[in-house]
C-alpha positions as CSV (number, residue, x, y, z in Angstrom):
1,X,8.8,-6.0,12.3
2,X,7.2,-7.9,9.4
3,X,6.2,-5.5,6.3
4,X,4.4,-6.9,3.2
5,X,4.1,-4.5,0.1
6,X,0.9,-5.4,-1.6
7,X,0.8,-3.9,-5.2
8,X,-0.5,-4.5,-8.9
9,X,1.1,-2.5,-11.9
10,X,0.1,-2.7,-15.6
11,X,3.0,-0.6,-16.9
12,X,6.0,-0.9,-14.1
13,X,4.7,2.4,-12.4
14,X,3.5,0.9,-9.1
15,X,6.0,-1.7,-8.9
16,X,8.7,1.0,-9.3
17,X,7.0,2.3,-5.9
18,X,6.6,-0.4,-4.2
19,X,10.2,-1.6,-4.9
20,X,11.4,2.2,-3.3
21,X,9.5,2.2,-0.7
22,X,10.5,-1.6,0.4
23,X,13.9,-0.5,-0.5
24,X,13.9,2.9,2.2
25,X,11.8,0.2,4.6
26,X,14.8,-2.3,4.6
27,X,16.3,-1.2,7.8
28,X,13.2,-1.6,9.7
29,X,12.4,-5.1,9.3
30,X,11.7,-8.0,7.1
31,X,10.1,-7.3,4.1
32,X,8.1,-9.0,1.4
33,X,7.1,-7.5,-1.9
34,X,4.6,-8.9,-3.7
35,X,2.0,-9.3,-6.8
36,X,-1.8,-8.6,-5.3
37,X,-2.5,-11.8,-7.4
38,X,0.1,-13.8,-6.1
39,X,-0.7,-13.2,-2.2
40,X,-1.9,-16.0,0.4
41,X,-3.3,-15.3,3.5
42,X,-0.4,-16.8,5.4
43,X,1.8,-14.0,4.5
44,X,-0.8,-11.4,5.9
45,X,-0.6,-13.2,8.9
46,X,3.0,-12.5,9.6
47,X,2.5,-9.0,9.0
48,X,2.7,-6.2,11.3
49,X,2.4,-3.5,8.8
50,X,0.9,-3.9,5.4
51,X,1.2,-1.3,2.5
52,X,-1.5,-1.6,-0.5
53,X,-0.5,0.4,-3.9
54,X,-2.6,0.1,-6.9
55,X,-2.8,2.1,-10.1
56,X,-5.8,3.7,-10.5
57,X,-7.9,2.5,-13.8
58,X,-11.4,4.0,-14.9
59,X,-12.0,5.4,-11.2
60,X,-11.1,2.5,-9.2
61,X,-8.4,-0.2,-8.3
62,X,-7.7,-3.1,-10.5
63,X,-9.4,-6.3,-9.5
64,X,-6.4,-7.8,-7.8
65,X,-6.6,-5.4,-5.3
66,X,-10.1,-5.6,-4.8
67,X,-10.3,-9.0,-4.6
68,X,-7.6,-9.2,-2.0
69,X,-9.3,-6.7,0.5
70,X,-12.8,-8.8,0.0
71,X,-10.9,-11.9,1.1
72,X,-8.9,-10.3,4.2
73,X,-10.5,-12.4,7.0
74,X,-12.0,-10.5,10.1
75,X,-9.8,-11.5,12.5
76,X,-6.6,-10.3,10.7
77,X,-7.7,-7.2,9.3
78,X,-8.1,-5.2,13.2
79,X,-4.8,-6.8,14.0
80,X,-2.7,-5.3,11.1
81,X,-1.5,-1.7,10.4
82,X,-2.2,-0.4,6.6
83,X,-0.7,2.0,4.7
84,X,-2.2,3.3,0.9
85,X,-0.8,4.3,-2.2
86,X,-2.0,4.8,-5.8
87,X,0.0,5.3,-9.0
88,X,-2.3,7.8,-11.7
89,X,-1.8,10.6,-14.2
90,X,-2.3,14.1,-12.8
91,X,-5.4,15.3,-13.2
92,X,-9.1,16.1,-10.8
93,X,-9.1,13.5,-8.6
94,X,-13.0,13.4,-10.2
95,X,-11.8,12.4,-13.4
96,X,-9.1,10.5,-12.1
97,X,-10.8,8.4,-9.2
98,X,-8.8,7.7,-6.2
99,X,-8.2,4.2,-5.4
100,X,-6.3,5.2,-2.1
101,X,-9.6,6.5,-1.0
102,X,-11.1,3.2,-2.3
103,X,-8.3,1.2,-0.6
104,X,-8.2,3.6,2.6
105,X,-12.3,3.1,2.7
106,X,-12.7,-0.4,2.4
107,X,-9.8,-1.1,5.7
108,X,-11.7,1.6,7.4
109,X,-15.1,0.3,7.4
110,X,-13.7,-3.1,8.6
111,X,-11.9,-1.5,11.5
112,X,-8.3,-1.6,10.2
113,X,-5.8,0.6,11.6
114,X,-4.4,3.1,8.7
115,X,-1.2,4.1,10.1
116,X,-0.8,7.3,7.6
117,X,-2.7,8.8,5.4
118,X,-2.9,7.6,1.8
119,X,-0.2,9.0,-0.6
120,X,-1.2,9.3,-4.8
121,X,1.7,9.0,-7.0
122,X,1.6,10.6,-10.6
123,X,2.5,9.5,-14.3
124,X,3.3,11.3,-17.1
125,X,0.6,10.3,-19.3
126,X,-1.8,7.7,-19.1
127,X,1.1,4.7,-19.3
128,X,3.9,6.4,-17.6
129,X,7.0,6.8,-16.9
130,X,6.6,7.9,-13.6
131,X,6.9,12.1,-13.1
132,X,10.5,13.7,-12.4
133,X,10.8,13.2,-8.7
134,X,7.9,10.2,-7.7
135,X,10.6,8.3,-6.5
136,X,12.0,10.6,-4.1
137,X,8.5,11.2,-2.5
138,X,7.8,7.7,-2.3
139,X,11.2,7.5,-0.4
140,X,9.9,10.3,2.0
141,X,6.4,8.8,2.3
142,X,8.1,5.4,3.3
143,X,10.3,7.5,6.1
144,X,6.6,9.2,7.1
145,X,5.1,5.6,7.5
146,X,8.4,4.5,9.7
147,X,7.9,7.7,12.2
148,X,4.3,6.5,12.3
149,X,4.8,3.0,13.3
150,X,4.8,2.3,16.8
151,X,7.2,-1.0,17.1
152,X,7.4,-1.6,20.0
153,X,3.4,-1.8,20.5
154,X,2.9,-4.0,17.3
155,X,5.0,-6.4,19.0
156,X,3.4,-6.3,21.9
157,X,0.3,-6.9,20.2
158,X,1.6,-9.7,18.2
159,X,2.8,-11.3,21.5
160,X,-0.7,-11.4,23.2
């Protein structure tokens, strides 16, 4: 199975994240990690399973990550499974916004398949570092996303 972790981080936060969760994922597949500024459409592609994180800044993702789910062509956005995280300080999700809404609402309406549903993960502070224990859950939430990848029918759908 090909996975591609999309992400952005201003302070380290999501990246930190991203990197655990591609790290628990190892086992299960090729992996590519990568900037939200630095992607092609090549690499999405090859991907099976895609997971988006973003931090969330003044109520929505940051424009890397909204600019790369605008450019997701038709025809590979139904054929992809997505996953969702975002990276925030802990506070009501109406003060706080909630880009995996955002990011979970934008696949939606085009017909993606989200896989799981999207995880927030919290900062002390505005800046970070990330809360006691948001590794660990990001670990977890990784192992969720593997029981709730069907393999063997992504291949089969790849090879159609």
């Amino acid at each position: 199975m090909n996975i591609l972790i999309i992400y952005y981080s201003s302070f380290g936060n999501t990246q930190l994240i991203a990197e655990s969760i591609a790290e628990t994922l190892r086992d299960k597949g090729y992996i590519r990690l990568i900037m939200a500024d630095k992607l092609n459409h090549a690499e999405l592609q090859q991907a099976d399973l895609v997971i988006v994180g973003s931090p969330i800044y003044r109520h929505s993702s940051i424009d890397a990550v909204k600019a790369l789910l605008k450019e997701v062509p038709d025809d590979l956005i139904h054929s992809i499974k997505v996953a969702a995280f975002d990276v925030h300080h802990r506070m009501a999700r109406g003060k706080s916004g909630s880009t995996e809404r955002k990011i979970t609402e934008d696949f939606q309406k085009d017909g993606v398949n989200m896989v799981v549903p999207p995880e927030s993960f919290f900062v002390v502070g505005h800046t970070g570092p990330l809360e006691e224990g948001e590794i660990e859950r990001a670990k977890e939430w990784a192992m969720f996303i593997a029981k709730h990848v069907d393999v063997h029918s992504i291949k089969r759908s790849r090879e159609l």
